[in-house]
C-alpha positions in Angstrom: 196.3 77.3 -66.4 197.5 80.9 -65.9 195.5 81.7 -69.4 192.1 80.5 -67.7 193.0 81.8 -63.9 193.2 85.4 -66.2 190.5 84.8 -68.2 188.0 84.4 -64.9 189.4 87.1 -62.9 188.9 89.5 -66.0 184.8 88.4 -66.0 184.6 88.6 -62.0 186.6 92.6 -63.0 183.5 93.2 -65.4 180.7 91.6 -63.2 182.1 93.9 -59.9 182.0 97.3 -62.3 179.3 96.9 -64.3 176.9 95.9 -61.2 174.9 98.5 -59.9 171.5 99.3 -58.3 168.4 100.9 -60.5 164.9 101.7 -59.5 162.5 100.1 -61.6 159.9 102.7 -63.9 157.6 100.1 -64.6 155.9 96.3 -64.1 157.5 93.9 -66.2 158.1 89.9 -66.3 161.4 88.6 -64.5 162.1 86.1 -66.5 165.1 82.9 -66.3 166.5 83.3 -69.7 167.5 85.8 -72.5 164.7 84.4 -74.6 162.4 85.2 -72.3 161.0 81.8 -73.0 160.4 81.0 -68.8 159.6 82.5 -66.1 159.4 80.3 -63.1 157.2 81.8 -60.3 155.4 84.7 -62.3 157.9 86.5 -61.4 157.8 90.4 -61.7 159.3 93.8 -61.6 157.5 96.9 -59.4 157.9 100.4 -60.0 159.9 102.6 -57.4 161.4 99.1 -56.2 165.3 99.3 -56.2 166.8 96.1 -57.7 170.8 95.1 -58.3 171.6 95.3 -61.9 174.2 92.6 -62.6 175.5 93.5 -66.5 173.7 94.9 -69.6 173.8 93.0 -72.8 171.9 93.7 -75.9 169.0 95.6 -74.5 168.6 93.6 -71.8 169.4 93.3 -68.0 170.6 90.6 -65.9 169.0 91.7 -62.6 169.6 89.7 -59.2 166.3 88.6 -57.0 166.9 87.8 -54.0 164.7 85.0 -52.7 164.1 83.9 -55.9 165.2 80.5 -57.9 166.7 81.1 -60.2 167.8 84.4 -58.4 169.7 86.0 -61.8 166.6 86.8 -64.1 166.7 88.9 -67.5 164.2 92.3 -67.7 163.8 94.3 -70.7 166.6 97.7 -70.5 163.2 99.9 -70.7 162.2 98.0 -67.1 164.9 101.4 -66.0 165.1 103.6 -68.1 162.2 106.0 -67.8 163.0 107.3 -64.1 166.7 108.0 -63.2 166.4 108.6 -59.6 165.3 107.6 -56.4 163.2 109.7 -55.0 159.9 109.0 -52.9 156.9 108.8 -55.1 154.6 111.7 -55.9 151.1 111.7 -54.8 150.4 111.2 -59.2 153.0 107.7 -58.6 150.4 106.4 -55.9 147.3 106.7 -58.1 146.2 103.4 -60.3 147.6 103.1 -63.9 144.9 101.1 -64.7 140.9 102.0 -64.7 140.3 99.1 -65.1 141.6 96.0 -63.6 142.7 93.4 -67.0 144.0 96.6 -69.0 147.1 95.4 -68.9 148.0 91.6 -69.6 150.8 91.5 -67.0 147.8 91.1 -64.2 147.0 88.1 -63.2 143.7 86.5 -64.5 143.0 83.8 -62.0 142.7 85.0 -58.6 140.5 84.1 -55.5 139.1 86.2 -53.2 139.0 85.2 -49.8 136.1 86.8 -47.4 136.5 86.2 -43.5 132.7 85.8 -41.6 134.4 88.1 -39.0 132.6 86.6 -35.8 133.9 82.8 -36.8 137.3 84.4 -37.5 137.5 85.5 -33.7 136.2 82.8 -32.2 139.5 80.9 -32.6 141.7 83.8 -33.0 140.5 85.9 -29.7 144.0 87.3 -28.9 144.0 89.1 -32.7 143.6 93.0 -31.9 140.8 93.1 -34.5 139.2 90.9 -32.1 139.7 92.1 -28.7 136.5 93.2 -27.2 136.4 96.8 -25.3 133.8 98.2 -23.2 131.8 99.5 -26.1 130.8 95.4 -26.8 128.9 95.7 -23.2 126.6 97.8 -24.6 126.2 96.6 -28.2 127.8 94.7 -31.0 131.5 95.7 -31.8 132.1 97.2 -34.9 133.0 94.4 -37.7 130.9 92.1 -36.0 128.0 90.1 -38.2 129.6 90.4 -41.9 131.9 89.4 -44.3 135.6 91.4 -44.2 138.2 90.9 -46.3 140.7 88.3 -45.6 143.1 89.0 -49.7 143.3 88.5 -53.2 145.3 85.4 -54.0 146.7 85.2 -57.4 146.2 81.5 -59.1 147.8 78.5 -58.9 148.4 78.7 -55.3 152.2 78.3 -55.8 152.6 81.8 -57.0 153.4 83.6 -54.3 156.4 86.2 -52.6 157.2 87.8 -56.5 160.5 89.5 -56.5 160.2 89.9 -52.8 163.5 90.2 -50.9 164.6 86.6 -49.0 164.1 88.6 -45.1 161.0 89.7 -46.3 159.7 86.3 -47.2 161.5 84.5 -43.8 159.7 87.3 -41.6 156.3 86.6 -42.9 156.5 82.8 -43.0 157.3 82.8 -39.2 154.3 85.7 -38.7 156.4 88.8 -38.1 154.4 90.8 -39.9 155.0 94.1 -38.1 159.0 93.8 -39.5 157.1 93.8 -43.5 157.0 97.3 -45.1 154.1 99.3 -45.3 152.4 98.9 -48.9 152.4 102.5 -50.7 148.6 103.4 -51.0 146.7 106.8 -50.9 144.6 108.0 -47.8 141.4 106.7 -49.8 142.7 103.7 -50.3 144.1 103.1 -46.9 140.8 104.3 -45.8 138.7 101.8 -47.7 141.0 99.2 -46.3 140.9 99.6 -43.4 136.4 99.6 -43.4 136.7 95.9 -44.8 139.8 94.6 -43.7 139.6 94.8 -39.7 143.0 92.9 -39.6 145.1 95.8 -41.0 145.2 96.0 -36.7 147.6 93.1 -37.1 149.2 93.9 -40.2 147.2 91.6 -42.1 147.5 93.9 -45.2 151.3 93.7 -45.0 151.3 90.0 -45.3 148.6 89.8 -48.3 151.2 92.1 -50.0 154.3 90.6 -49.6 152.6 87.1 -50.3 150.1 87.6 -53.0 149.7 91.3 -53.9 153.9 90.8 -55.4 152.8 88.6 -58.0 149.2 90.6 -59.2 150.6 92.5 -61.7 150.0 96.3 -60.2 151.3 98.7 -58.0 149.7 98.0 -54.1 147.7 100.6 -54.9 145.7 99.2 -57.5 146.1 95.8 -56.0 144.2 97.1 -53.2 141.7 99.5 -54.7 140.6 96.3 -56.5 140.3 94.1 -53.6 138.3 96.9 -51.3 136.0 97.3 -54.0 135.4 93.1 -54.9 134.8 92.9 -51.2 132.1 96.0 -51.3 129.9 94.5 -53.6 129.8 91.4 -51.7 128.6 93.4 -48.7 126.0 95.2 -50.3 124.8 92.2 -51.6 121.9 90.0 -50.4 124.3 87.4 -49.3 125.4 89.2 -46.4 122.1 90.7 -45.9 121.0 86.7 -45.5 124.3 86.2 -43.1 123.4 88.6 -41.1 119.9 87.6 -40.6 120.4 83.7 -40.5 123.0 84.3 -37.3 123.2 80.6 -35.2 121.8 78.9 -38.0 123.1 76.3 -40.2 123.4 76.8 -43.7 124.2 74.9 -47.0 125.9 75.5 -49.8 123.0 75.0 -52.4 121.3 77.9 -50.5 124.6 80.1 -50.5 124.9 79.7 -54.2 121.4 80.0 -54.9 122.1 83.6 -53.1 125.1 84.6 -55.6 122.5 83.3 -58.7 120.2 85.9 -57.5 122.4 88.8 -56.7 125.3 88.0 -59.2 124.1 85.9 -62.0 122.3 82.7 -62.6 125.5 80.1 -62.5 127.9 82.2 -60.5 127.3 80.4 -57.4 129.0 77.4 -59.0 132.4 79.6 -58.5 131.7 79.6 -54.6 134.3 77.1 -51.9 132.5 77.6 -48.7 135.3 77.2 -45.9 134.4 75.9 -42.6 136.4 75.0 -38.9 134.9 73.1 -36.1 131.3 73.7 -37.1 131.2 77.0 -38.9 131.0 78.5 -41.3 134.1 80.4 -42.0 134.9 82.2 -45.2 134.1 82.4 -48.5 136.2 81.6 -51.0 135.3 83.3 -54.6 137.0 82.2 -57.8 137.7 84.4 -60.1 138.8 84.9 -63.7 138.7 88.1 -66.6 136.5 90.7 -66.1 136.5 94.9 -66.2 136.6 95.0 -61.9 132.4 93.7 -62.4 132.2 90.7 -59.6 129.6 90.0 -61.7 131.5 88.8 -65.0 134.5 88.0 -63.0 132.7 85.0 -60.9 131.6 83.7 -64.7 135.0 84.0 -66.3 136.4 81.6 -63.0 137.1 78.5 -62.3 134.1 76.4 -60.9 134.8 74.2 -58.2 133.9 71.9 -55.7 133.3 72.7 -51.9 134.6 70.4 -49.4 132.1 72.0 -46.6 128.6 71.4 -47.2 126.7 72.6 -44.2 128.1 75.1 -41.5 126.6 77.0 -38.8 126.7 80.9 -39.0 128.1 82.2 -35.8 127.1 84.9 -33.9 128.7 87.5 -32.4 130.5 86.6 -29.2 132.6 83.5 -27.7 131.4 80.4 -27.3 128.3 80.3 -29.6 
């Protein structure tokens, strides 16, 4: 008895001193065992994050994730070892290690994009600040009014979601507290670009899409978010919005919605299109996606086709009650 009361006090001795916290140099898989055979969640790693390091062992680390189950997951040493402090990262650290988006396998391959019609949005979510109409709208439509914006990127199957992200983190965005989530670490250009698509950066939207789904993309939220501004850009310049924007307080189908991504994207990408609809109207898009160099084109070819719940939907106009 005294043998074994000795023999677990001298492992809780070696946990306490060898645990210690390390900022991780790069992405890399989290992953439940030493063989690296699982990795429930997807799992992963980000760059300038600062994780607890539980022991070392054979080129490995047993790291502690918060929020995650199993919480103790094994990293690869080298997940450390190229940066050895802590410091804020350089204007270099904020710019994309990728040109182009499936570079590197680690990012995820399956994603959907999720476009808001802005004008349905607000109809049931007037007391959104993106939403709230100022004396400007007596003279004229509101800016963001009439088009698509962007609503995320959701990495595929739905379940993977809150990557590595802390267990407060995760508790404050489930009940909507977004304004307690960090701030992602993007560049002006990005945060610029953002902003223009995504009016619900007002509300913290892009805080939430983060913590949620931009963990478990594979990038930095840099990258993550270049990506997304730029997948949403080419579905506004696109003569599906133009139609949108012209068909205002009309109903629409979604053989004529398809038949619009045929002609602007590519004869059968239309079968990746869910149309989303509430109460009547049409209100988002929902594109699947799958491989392709950051070209909505060859990504909506490469994605999963599927079926669309809401057939018929009424494009609203801007305003309340119409």
């Amino acid at each position: 008895m005294i043998y074994r009361l000795f023999f677990i006090l001298s492992l809780l001795t070696l946990s306490l001193f060898g645990r210690h916290d390390a900022v991780a140099a790069k992405t890399c898989p989290a992953f439940n065992n030493m063989k690296h055979t699982k990795n429930t969640g997807h799992v992963l790693l980000h760059p300038m994050e600062r994780y607890t390091v539980l022991r070392e062992h054979k080129g490995q680390m047993l790291v502690l994730l918060k929020g995650e189950n199993p919480a103790q997951r094994w990293v690869d040493a080298g997940c450390f070892k190229e940066k050895k402090h802590t410091a804020e990262p350089t204007k270099s650290a904020l710019k994309p290690k990728h040109t182009k988006k499936y570079e590197n396998s680690s990012v995820s391959k399956e994603n959907i994009l999720a476009l808001s019609w802005h004008n349905a949005f607000c109809e049931t979510h007037r007391k959104k600040k993106e939403c709230q109409r100022g004396w400007r709208s007596l003279f004229g439509k509101q800016k963001g009014t009439d088009r698509f914006v962007l609503h995320g990127l959701w990495p595929q199957p739905k379940s993977r979601v809150y990557c590595g992200v802390e267990r407060r983190y995760i508790t404050a965005d489930r009940y909507g507290q977004w304004n307690k989530l960090p701030e992602p670490k993007l560049s002006e250009e990005t945060k610029s670009g953002l902003k223009e698509v995504m009016p619900g950066t007002d509300s913290n939207l892009h805080r939430h899409e983060w913590i949620k789904h931009g963990t478990c993309y594979g990038t930095d939220a840099e990258c993550y978010f270049k990506n997304a501004v730029a997948l949403a850009k080419e579905v506004e310049r696109s003569e599906v919005a133009h139609f949108f924007q012209t068909h205002t307080g009309r109903r629409v189908g979604i053989e004529k919605v398809r038949a619009l991504f045929d002609r602007s994207f590519g004869k059968g990408t239309g079968e990746h299109l869910e149309l989303r609809c509430r109460n009547g109207l049409i209100t988002e898009l929902w594109l699947h996606l799958g491989e392709g160099d950051s070209d909505l084109a060859k990504m909506l070819k490469t994605g999963k086709r599927v079926q669309s719940r809401c057939r018929y939907g009424i494009v609203d106009g801007v305003g309340y009650g119409r």
